[in-house]
Backbone bond lengths (Angstrom), bond angles and torsions (degrees), N, CA, C in turn:
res aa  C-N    CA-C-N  psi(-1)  N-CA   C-N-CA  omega(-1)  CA-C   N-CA-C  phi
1 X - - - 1.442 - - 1.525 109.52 -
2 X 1.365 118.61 142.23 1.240 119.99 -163.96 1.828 104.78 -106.26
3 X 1.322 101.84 112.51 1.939 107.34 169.55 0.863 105.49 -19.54
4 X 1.687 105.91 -82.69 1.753 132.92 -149.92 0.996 114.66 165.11
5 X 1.201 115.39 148.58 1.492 134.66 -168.35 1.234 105.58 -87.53
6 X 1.689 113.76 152.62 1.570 131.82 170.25 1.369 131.43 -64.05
7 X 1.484 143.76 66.63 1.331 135.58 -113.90 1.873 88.41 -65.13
8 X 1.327 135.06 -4.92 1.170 130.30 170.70 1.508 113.61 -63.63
9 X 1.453 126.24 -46.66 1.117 126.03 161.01 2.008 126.21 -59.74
10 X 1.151 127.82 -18.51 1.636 163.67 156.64 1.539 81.87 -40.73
11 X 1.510 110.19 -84.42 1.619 125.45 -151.02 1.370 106.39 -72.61
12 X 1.509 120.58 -22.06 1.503 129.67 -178.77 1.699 107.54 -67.46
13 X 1.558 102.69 -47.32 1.005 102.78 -167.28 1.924 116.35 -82.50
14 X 1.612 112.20 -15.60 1.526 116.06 159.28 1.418 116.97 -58.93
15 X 1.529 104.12 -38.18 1.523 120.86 -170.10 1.583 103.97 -61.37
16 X 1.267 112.95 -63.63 1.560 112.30 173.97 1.326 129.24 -59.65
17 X 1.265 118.94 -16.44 1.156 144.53 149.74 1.353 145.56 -30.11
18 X 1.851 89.15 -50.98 1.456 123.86 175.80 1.941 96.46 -72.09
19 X 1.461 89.04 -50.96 1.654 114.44 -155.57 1.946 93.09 -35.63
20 X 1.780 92.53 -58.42 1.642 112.30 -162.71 1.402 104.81 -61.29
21 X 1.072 129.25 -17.48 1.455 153.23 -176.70 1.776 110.96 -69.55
22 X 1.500 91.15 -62.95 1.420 108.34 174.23 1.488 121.85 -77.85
23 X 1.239 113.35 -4.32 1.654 110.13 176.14 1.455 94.36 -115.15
24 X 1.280 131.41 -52.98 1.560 110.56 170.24 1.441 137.93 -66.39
25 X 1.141 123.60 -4.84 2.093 143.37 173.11 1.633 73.48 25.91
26 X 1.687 76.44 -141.43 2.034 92.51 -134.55 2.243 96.88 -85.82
27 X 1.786 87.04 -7.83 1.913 84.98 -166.58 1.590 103.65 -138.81
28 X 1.028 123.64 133.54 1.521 116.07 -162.11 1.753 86.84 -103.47
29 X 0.968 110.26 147.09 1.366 128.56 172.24 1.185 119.44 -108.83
30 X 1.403 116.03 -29.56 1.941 105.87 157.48 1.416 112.99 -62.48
31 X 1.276 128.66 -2.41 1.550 94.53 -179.91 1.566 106.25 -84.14
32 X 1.735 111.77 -38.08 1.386 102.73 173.94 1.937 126.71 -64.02
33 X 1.384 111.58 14.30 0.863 108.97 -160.53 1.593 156.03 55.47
34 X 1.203 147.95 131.94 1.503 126.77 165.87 1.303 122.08 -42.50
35 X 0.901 104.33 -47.13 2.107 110.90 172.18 1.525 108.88 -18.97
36 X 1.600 99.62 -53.66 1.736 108.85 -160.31 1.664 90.40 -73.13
37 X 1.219 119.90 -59.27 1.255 129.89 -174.67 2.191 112.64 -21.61
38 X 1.567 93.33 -78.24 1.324 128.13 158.43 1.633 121.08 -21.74
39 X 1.653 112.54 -55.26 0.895 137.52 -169.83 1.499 100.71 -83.64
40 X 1.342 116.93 -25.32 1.547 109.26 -177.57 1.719 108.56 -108.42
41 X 1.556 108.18 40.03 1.356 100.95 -168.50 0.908 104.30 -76.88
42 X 1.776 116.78 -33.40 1.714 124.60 -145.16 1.465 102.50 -107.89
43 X 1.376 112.17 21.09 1.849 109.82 -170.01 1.871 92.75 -99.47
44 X 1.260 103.75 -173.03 1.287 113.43 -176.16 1.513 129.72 -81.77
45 X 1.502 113.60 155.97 1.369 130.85 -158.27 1.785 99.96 -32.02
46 X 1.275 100.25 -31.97 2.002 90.07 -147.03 1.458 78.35 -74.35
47 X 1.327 138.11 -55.67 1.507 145.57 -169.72 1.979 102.59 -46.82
48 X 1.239 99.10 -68.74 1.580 95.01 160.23 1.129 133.96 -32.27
49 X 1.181 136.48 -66.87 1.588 143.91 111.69 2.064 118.77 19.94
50 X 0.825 96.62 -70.50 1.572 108.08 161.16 1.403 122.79 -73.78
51 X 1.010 112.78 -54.08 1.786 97.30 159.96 1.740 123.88 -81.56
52 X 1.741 120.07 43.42 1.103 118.49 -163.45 1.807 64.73 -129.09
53 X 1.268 129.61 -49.88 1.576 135.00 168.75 0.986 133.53 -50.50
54 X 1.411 123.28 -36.43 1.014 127.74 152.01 1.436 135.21 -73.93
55 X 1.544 108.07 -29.88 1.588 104.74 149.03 1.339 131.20 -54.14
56 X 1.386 109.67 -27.86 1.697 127.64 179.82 1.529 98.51 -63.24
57 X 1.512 114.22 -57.51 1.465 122.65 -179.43 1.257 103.79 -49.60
58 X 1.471 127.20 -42.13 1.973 106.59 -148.54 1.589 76.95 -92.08
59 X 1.526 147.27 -17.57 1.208 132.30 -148.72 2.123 93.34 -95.06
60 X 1.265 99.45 -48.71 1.359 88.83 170.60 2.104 119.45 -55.92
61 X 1.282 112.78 -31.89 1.218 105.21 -173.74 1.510 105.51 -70.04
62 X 1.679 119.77 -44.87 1.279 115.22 -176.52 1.598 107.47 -56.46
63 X 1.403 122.83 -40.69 1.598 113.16 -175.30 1.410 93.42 -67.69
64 X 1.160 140.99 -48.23 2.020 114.40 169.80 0.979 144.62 -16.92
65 X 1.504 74.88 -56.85 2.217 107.42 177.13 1.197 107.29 -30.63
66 X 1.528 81.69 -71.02 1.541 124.18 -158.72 1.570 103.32 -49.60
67 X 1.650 123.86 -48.38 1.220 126.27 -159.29 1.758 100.65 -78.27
68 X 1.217 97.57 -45.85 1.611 115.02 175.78 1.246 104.60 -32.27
69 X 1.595 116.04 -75.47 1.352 139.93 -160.66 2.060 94.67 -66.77
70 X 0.825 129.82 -54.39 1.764 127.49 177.73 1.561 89.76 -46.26
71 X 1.620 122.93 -61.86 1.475 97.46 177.38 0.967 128.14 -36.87
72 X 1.382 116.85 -61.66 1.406 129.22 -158.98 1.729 105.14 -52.41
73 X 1.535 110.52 -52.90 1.544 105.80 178.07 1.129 117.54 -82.14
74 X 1.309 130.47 11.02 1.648 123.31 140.31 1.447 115.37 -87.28
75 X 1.324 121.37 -13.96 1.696 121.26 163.94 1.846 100.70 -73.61
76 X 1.161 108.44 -7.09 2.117 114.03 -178.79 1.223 93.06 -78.65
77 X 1.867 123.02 -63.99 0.946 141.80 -157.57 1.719 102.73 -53.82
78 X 1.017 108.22 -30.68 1.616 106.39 178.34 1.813 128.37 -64.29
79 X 1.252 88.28 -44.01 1.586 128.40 173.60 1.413 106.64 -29.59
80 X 1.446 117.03 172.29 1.821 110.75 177.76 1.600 66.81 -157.75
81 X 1.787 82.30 173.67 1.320 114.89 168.75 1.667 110.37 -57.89
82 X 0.883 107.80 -49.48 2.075 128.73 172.76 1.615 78.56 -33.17
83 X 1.011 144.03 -74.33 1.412 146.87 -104.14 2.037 77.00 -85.67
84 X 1.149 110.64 -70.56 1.411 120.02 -148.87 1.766 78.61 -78.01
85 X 0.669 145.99 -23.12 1.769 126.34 168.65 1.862 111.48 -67.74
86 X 1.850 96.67 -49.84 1.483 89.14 157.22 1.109 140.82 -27.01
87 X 1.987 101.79 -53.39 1.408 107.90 -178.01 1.365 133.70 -57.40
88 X 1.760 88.55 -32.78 1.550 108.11 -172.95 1.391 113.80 -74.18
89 X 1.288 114.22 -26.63 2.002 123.90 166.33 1.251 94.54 -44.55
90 X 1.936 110.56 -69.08 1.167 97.82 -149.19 1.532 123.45 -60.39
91 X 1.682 113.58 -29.46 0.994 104.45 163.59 1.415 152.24 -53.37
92 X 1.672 104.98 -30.60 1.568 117.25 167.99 1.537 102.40 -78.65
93 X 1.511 125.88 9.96 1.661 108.55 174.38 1.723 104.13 86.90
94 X 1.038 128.77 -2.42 1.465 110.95 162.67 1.232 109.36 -106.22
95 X 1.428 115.61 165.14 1.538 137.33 -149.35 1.311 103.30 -74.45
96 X 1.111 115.76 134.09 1.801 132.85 -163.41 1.682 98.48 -106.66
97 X 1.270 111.00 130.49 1.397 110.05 -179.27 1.385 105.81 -117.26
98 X 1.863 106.58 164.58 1.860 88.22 -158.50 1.258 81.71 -82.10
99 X 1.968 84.64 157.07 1.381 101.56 166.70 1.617 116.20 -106.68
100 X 1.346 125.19 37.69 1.530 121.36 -167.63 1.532 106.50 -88.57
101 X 1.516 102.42 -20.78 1.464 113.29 -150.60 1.855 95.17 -79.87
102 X 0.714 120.63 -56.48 1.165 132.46 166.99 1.590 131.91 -89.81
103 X 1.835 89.38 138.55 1.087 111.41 -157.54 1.860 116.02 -110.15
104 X 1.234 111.70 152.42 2.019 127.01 159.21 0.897 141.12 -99.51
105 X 1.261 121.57 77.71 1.531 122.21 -176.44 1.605 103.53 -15.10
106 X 1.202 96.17 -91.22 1.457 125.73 -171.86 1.686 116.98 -22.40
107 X 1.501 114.88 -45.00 1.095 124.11 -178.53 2.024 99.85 -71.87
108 X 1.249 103.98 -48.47 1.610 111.35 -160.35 1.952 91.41 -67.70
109 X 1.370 142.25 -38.99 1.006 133.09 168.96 1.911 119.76 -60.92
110 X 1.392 90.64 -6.88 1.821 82.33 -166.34 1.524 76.70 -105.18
111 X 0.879 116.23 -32.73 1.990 99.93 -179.10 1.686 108.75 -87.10
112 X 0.994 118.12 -8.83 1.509 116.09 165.98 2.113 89.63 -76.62
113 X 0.826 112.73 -88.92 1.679 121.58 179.80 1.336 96.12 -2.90
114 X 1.935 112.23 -76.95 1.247 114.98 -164.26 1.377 109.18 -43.87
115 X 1.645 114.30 -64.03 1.546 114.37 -172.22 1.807 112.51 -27.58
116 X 1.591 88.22 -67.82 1.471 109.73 -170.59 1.832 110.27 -38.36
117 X 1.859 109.93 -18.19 1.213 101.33 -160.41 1.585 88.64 -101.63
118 X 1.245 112.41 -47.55 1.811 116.90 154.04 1.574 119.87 8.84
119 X 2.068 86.27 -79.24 1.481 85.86 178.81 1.273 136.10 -109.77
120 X 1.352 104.29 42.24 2.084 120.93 -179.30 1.864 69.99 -100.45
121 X 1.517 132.54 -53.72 1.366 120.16 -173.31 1.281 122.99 -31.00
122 X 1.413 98.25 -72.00 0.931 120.00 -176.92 1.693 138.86 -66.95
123 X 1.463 97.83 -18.02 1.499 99.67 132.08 1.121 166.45 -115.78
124 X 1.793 98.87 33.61 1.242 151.78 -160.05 1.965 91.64 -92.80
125 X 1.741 93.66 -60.27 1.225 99.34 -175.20 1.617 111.49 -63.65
126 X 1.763 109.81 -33.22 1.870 86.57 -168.29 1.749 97.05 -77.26
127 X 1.368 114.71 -27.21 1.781 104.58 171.72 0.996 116.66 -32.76
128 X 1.819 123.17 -47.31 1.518 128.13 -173.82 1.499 109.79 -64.40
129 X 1.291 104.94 -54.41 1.683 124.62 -174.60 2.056 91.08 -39.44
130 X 1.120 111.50 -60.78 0.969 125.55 178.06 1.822 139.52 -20.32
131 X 1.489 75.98 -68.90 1.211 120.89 -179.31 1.816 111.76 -77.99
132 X 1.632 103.02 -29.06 1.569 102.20 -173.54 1.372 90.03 -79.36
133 X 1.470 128.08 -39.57 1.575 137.05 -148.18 1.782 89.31 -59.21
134 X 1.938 108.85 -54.56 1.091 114.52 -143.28 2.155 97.20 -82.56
135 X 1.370 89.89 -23.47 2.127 91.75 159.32 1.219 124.11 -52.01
136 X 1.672 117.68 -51.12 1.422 124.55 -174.02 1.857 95.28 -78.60
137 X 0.829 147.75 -34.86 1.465 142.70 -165.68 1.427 92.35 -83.64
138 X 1.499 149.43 -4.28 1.381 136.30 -151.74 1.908 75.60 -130.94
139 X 0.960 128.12 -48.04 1.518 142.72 -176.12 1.397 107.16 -45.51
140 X 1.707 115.98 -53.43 1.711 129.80 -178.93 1.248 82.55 -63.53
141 X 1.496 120.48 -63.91 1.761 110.01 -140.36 1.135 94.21 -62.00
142 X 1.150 136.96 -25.47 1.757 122.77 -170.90 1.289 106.70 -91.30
143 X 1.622 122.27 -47.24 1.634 90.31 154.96 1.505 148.44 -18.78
144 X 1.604 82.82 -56.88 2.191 104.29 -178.58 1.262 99.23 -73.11
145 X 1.364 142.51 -18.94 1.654 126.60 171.53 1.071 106.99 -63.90
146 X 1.925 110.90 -47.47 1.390 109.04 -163.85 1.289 118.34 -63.00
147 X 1.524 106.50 -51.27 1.582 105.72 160.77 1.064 119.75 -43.15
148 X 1.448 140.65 -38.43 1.600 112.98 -174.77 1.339 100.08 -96.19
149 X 1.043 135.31 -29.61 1.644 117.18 163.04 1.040 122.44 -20.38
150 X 1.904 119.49 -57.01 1.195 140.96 -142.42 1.317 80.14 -83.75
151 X 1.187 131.06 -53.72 1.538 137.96 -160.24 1.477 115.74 -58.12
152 X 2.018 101.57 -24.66 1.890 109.04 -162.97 1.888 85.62 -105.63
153 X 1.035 97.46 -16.88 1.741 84.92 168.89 2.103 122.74 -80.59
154 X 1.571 85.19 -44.62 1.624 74.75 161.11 1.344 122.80 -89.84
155 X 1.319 132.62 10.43 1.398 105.58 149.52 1.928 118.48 -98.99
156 X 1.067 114.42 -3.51 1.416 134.48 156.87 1.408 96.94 -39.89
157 X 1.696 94.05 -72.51 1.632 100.77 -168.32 1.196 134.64 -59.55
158 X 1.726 106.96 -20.81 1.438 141.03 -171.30 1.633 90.78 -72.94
159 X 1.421 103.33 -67.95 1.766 101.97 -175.25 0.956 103.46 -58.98
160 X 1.267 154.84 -68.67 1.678 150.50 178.45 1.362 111.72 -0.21
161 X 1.921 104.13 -68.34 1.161 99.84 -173.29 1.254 98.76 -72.04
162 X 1.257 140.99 -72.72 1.715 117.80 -179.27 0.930 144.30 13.84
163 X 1.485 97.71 -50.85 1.850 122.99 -170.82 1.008 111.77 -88.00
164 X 1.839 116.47 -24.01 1.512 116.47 -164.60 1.577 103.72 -87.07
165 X 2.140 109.78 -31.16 1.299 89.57 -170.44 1.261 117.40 -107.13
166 X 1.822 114.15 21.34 1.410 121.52 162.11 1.427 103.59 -79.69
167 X 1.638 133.43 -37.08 1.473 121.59 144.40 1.176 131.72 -4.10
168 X 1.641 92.46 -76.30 1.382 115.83 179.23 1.378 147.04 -30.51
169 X 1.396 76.95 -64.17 1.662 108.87 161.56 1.620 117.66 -69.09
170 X 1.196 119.66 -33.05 1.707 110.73 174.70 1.542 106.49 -76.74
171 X 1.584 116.97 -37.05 1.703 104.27 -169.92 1.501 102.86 -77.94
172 X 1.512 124.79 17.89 1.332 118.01 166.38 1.035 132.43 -72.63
């Protein structure tokens, strides 16, 4: 028979709660799969258009997650060793005492660290995002030189001959 629960475990479980909340919203998009997604890359603007919205949608839910979940591991950061021995009472059926009251250095510095390492990631990753956007835009433009290069050489070449057989024609 179980005492009572750790109101830390209570708040864990709203917290994840929120989380499942915030990654599933009102329309799940795994059920239609990426396939469909993928498959509708090459169709037309208005469809493009709609999956430019729906990227907007999954991008706002992941920043939820995301914010959710930073709570949640500053609700860790609170935690002590007590807490996860608590847990383990409660599981063998003896009485779980709260664990809010008390605190872990040790734990609250490794989740400060982690965070801190979180978000050098994470803005590591939009640098890349960044950085890939600003590759493919440097990639076209050098395409479009080449093309018009190609374009100022054959009419270069075009006038050339022009020139050679208006030559031509006078040293006749």
């Amino acid at each position: 028979m179980v005492q009572g629960k750790c109101s830390h475990y209570e708040m864990i479980r709203a917290k994840l709660k929120q989380i499942h909340a915030a990654v599933a919203g009102d329309s799940n998009i795994v059920e239609s799969g990426f396939e469909d997604v993928i498959s509708s890359a090459d169709s037309t603007a208005e469809e493009h258009a709609h999956l430019k919205n729906e990227i907007k949608k999954l991008s706002s839910r992941l920043c939820s997650a995301r914010e959710k979940i930073t709570e949640l591991r500053a609700f860790f950061a609170k935690c002590s060793s007590g807490c996860v021995e608590s847990f383990g009472s409660w599981r063998t059926g003896r009485p779980a005492d709260d664990c809010l009251a008390t605190g872990n250095t040790w734990i609250q510095r490794k989740t400060f660290r982690d965070s801190t390492n979180i978000l050098w990631i994470e803005q590591l990753k939009a640098e890349n995002v960044l950085l890939n956007a600003r590759l493919s835009e440097s990639k076209e433009l050098v395409k479009m030189l080449v093309r018009e290069y190609s374009d100022q050489l054959t009419r270069t070449s075009r006038l050339g001959k022009f020139i050679r057989s208006i030559y031509s024609i006078d040293g006749e």
